[in-house]
C-alpha positions in Angstrom: -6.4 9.1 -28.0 -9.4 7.3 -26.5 -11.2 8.7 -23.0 -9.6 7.1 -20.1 -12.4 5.5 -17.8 -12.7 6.1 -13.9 -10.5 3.6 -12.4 -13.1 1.5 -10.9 -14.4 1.1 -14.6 -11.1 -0.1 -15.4 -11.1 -2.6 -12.8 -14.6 -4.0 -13.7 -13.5 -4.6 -17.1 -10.3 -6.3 -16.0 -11.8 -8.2 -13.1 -13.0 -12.1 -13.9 -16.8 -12.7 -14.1 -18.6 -15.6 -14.3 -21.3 -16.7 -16.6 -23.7 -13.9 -15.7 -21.3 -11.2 -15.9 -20.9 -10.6 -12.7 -18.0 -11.1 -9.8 -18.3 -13.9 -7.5 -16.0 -13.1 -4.6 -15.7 -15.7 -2.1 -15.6 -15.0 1.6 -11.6 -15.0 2.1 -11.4 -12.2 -0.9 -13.8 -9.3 1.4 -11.0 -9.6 4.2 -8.2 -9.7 1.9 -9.3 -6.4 -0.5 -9.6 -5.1 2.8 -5.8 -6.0 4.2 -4.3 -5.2 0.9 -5.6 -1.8 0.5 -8.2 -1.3 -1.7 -10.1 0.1 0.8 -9.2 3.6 2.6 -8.3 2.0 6.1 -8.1 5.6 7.6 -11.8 6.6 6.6 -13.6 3.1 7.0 -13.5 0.1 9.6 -13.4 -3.6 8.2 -17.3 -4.2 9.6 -18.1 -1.1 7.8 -16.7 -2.6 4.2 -17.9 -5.7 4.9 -21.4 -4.6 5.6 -21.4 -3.3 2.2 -22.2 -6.6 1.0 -24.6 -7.9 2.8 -27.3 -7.2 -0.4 -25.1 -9.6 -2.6 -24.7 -12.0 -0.1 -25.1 -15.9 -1.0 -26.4 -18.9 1.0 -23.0 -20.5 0.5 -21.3 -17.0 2.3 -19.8 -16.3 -1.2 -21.2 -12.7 -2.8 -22.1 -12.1 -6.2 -21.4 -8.7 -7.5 -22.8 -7.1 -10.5 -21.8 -3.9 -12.2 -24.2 -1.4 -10.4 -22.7 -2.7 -7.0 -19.5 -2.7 -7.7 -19.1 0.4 -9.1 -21.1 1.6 -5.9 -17.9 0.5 -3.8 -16.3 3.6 -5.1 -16.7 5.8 -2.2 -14.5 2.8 -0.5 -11.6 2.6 -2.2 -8.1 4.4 -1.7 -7.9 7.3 -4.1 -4.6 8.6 -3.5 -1.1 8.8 -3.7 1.1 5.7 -2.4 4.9 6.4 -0.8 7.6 4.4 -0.7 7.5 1.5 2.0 8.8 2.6 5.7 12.4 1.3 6.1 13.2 1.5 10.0 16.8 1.0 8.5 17.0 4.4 8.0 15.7 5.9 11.2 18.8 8.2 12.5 20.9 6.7 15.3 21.5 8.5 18.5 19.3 10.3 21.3 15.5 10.2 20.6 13.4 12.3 23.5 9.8 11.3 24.0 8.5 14.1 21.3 10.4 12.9 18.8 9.5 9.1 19.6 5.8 10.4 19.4 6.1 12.3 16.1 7.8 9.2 14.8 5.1 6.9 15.6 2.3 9.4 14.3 4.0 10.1 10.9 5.4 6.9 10.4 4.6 4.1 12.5 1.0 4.2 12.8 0.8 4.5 9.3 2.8 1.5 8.7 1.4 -0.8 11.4 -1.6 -1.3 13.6 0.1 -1.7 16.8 -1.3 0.6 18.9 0.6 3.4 20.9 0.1 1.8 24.4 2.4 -1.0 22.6 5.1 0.9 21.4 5.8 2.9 24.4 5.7 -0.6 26.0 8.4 -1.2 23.3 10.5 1.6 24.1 10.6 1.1 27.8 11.6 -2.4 27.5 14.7 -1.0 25.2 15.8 1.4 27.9 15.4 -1.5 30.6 17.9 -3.4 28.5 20.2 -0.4 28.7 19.4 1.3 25.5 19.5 4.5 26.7 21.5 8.1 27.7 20.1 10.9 29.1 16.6 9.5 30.0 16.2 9.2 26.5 15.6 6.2 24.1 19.2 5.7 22.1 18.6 4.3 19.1 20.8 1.9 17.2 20.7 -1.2 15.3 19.2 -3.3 17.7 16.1 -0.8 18.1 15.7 -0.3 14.2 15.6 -4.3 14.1 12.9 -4.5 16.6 11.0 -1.5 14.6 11.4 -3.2 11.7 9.9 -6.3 13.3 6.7 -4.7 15.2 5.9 -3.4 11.5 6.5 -6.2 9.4 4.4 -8.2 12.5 1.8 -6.3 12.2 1.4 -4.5 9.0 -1.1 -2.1 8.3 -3.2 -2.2 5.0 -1.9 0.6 3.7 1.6 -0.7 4.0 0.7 -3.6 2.0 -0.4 -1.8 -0.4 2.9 0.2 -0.3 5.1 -2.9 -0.3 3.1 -4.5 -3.4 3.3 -1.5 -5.6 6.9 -1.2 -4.5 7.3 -4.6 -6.0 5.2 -4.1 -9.0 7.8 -0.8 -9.6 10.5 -2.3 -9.6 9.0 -5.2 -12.3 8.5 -2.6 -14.4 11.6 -1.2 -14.4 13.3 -4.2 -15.1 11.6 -4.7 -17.8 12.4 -1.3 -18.9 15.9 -2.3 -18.6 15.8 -5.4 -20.2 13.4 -3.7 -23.2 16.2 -1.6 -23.7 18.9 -3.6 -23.7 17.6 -5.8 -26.1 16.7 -2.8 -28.4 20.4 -1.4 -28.2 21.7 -5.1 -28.8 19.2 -5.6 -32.3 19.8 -1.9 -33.1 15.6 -2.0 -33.4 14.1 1.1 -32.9 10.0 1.1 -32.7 8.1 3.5 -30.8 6.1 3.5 -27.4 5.1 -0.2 -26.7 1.6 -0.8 -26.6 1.8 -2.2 -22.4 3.7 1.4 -21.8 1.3 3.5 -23.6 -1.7 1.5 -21.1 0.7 2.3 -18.4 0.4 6.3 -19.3 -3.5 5.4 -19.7 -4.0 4.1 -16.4 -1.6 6.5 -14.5 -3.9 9.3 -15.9 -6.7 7.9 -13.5 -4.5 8.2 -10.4 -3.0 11.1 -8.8 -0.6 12.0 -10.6 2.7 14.3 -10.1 5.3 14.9 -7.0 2.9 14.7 -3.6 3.6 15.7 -0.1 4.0 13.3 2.4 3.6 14.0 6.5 5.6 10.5 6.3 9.3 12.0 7.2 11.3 9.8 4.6 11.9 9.9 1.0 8.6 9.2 -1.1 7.2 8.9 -4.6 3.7 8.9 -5.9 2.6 5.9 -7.4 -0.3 4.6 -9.5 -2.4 1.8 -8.0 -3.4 -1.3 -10.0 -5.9 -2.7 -8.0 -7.3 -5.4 -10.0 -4.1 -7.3 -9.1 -5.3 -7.2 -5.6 -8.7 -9.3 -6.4 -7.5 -12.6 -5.3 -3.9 -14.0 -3.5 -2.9 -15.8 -6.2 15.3 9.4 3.7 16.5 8.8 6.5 14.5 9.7 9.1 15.7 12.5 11.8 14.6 13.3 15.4 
């Protein structure tokens, strides 16, 4: 079996160039690499990745990125393990004290969303105004998972993006597993490893790979990231 390249190799190679070879991103695409998640949001600011091209800069605020560069924007980009998307659907019902409200924002809603603590204690209190609440604490139902679910789909962090796509791009592949399968057990054809699930072992090689821990307190699974798709647009949880 052929050596598996470093993943930002295999990105280069996948990535469109233009004539000269190299990648001509225009000034939308810095911002949106950035929102998506191909850069670590927890270790670097959006002026700090953004800085990073000033040297390829054009007069026409587009930048031109050759190999050298790009492979220099390694030390950027998210090298780890990506968990299933926070569902606020499955936050437990019932009393919530403040220390659980706080571990629950640090583990799980900060991660998801950039609102900022200051906002969703805001949030809380205006839930208890409304009568949301028993014992001085924050009672939790399905009018305050809908409004969770809304701060974080409002304002979703980058890594939760990143989350939701891969979710997607999961679930793709499995039906296509399915549907692989069915039509083999319908033919009665039998063939070995398809040539797009033997890449799919490839690639998964260059990511973490096996069961990770998660500080996230809901049900997660470690997933490979393909992040040349994100060039261009084109559990239950107890107190």
């Amino acid at each position: 079996m052929e050596d598996i390249k470093d993943p930002m190799e295999f990105i280069w190679d996948k990535v469109p160039k233009n004539k000269q070879g190299a990648i001509h991103y225009l000034p939308g695409d810095i911002p949106y690499l950035y929102r998506n998640g191909f850069v670590d949001s927890t270790r670097y600011t959006y002026d700090q990745w953004k800085k990073a091209f000033e040297d390829c800069k054009q007069d026409d605020d587009s930048y031109i990125v050759n190999k050298n560069k790009f492979l220099s924007l390694r030390t950027y980009r998210y090298n780890g393990p990506v968990f299933e998307p926070f569902d606020s659907n499955r936050v437990r019902e019932g009393e919530w004290t403040d220390e659980q409200l706080k571990k629950l924002f640090t583990l799980s809603i900060k991660v998801s969303s950039t609102i900022t603590e200051e906002i969703f204690w805001n949030s809380v209190s205006a839930l208890k105004k409304q009568g949301l609440v028993k014992n001085g604490n924050l009672l939790v139902n399905k009018t305050v998972k809908t409004q969770l679910g809304y701060l974080i789909e409002r304002f979703p962090s980058p890594r939760r993006r990143l989350e939701k796509e891969v979710s997607r791009l999961r679930e793709e592949r499995e039906t296509q597993v399915r549907n692989t399968a069915k039509n083999r057990n319908a033919s009665g054809y039998v063939i070995g490893k398809l040539s797009s699930e033997d890449k799919m072992e490839k690639f998964q090689k260059m990511q973490s790979s096996g069961p990770q821990k998660t500080t996230i307190p809901q049900p997660a699974t470690s997933e490979t990231i393909d992040l040349k798709k994100l060039k261009k647009p084109s559990g239950r949880i107890s107190g």
